[in-house]
C-alpha positions, 0 to 999 in steps of 0.5 A: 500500500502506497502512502499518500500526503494530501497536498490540496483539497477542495471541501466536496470537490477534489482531493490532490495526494502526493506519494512517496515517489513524488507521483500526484493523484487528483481524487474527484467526487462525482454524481448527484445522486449516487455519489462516487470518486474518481481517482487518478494519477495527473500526466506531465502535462497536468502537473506542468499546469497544477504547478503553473496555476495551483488551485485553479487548475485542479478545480478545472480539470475537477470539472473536465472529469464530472463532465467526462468521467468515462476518460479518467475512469481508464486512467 
């Protein structure tokens, strides 16, 4: 089992862990109904962004990935 730190986190929207190789990991809640997380590791592109424009990004992406949860499911 990996351990992650949380490095960021939106109350209710997203949660963005570091592990212990330095990977980043945005967990994503979704639905409306039936409530579920979505969790992924963040490709160089995105961490470029993340680093680049913080918080703002991740809300971002948080909603690319309500929007389309089928293309981060495979991730």
């Amino acid at each position: 089992m990996s351990v992650k730190k949380t490095i960021c986190e939106s109350k209710s929207s997203f949660i963005l862990e570091q592990d212990t190789s330095g990977h980043l990991f945005l967990s994503v809640e979704c639905g409306t109904t039936e409530v579920y997380n979505i969790s992924f590791k963040l490709n160089e592109a995105e961490v470029v962004l993340w680093q680049t424009q913080g918080e703002y990004f991740l809300e971002s992406l948080s909603y690319q990935v309500r929007d389309n949860p089928d293309q981060y499911l495979k991730r």
